[in-house]
N, C-alpha and C positions, 0 to 999 in steps of 0.2 A: 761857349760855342760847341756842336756836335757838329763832328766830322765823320764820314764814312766814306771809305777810301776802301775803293775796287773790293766792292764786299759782294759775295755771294753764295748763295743757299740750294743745296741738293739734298733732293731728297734720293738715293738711289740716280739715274741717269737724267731725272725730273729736274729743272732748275726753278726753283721755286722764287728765287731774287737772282739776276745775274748785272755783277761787277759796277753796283751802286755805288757812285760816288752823287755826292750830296752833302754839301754845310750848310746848316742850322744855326742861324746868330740868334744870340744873347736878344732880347729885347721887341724878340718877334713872334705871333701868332701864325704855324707853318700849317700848313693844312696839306694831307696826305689823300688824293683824289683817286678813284680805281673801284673799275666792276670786282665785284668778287672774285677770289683768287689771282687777283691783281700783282698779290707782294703786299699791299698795307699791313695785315696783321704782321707777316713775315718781319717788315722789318720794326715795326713795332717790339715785335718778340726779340729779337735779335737785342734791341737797344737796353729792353729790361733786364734780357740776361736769362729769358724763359728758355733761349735755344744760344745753339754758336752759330757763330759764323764757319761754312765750309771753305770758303778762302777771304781774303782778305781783313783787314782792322777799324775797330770804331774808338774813338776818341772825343772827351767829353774832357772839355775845360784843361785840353792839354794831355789828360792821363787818357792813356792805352786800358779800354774797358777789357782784353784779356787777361789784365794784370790789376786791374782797380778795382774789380767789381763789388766790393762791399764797398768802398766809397763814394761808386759812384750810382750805385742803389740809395744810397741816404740823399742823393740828390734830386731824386725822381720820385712822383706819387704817381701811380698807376692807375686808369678805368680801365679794366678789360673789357670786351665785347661780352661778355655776357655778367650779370651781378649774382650769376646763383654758385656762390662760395658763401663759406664758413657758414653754412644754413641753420646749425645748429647753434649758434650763438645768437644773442643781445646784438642787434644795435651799436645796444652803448658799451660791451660787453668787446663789439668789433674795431669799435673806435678808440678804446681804450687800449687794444691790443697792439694795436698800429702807433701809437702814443709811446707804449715801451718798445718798441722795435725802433722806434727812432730816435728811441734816447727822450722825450719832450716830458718835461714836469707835467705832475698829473693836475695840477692848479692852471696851470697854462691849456694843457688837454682839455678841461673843466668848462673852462670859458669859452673858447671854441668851440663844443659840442654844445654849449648853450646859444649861442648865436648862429651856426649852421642848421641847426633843430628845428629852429623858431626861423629863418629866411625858409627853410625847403619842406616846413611843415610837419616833422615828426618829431614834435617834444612831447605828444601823447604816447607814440607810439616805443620809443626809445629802447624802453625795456622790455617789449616784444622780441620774441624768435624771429630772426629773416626768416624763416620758414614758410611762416606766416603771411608773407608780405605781397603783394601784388607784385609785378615785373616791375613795374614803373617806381615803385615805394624801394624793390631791393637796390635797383639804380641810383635814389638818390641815397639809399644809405652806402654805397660803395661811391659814390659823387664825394658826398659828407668824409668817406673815408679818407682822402686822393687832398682833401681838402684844411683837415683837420692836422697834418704832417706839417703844411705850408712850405713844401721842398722848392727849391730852383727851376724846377723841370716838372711840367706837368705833360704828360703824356694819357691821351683820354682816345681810347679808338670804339669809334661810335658813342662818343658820352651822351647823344643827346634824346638818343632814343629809346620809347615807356618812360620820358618825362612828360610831364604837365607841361601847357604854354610858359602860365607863372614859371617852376622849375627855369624850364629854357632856359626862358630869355635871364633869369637871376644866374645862371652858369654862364652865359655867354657876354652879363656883363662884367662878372669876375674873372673872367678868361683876359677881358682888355684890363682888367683894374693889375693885373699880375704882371701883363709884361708892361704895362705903363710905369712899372720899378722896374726894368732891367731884365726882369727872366723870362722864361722860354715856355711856351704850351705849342705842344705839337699834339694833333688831333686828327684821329681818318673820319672821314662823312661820305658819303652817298650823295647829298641832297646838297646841290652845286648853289642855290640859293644861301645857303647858312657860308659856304665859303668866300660868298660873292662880301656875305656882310662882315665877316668876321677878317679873314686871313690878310697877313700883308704877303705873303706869299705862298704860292700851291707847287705843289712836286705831282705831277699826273702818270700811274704807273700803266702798265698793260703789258700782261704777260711775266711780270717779273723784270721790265724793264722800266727804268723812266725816261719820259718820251717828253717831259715838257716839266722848267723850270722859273718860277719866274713870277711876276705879280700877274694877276687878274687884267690890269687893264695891258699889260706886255703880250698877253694870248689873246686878246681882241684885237689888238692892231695888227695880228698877224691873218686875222680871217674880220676884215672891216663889212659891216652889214649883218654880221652875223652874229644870232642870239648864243647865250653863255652854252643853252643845250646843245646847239647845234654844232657847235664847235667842238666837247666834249666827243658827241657819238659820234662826229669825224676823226677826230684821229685814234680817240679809245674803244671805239662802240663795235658793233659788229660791221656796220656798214665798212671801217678801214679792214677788217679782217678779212671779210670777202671781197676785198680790192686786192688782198698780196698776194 
């Protein structure tokens, strides 16, 4: 379970997340909803341990992440929002890296890269430079990367985007195969459709606040008649901004 308890993020007088509290259970697809500059990455970043927290604490399986953080990185695979890292490596070069940072036999690593290669299509490519790669190709080799760990926690912000349909929908079915054993993928998307099919619950930010928690069909009964869009750009879109 991730807890976050009265957390919030400044930047200078800027509140980039303010006094997010929010739990995350064990065995659920969370889906993180927000126009840009929302807070998604923020707190994304926060959870990885890319930034701190300016006041308050996050808690993962009980331990205090400002006191856990190498434990509780071995619990979490990472997509960032963009896959142009480690450019100058292999492939298999980046997979293998990620394989000794988490401790994983290089026989176990082995078989894994052999089966995520061949599902996301780059066993030709493997021992190519990302460098080299398309946006869509470095995505899935940072997908492959996230994936190849096989940690408790998968945290993917915008994993789905310069993927292939194939790609996709093969990540969105491993997304349910994961917490269907008990673990946790928390993921940000844009495209309220992918939430609608995936998430057993959304957290909806705006401004650095979250404004809405809850399943999918819990924020339709609150606006009955009304399509999934329509309800978003009410209460997060610009249309609620130039109501306040």
């Amino acid at each position: 379970m991730i807890e976050f308890q009265h957390v919030s993020k400044l930047y200078g007088t800027k509140e980039a997340l303010s006094d997010l509290n929010l739990t995350i259970k064990d065995g659920e697809i969370f889906g993180l909803i927000g126009h840009n500059g929302a807070g998604k990455t923020t707190t994304i970043s926060i959870l990885t341990s890319i930034i701190e927290t300016s006041y308050g604490e996050v808690f993962v399986d009980g331990m205090r992440l400002s006191e856990n953080r190498d434990a509780i990185k071995r619990k979490i695979g990472y997509v960032p929002d963009s896959p142009d890292i480690f450019l100058n490596l292999s492939a298999n070069e980046y997979w293998h890296f990620l394989g000794k940072i988490y401790g994983i036999e290089t026989s176990l690593v082995d078989s894994r890269i052999r089966e995520l290669a061949d599902l996301f299509d780059l066993t030709e490519q493997q021992n190519d430079i990302i460098d080299s790669f398309s946006h869509g190709m470095r995505q899935k080799v940072i997908v492959i990367g996230a994936l190849v760990i096989n940690p408790d926690i998968w945290i993917l912000d915008e994993p789905l985007t310069g993927l292939d349909p194939q790609a996709s929908f093969d990540l969105k079915e491993m997304m349910k195969h994961h917490t269907a054993g008990g673990k946790t993928v928390i993921f940000s998307t844009h495209v309220l459709q992918v939430a609608e099919q995936l998430c057993d619950r959304i957290g909806i930010l705006k401004q650095g606040k979250l404004i809405f928690v809850g399943t999918l069909d819990e924020l339709k009964a609150r606006y009955p008649e009304k399509d999934l869009e329509t309800i978003y750009l009410e209460i997060a879109g610009r249309q609620a901004q130039e109501g306040e």
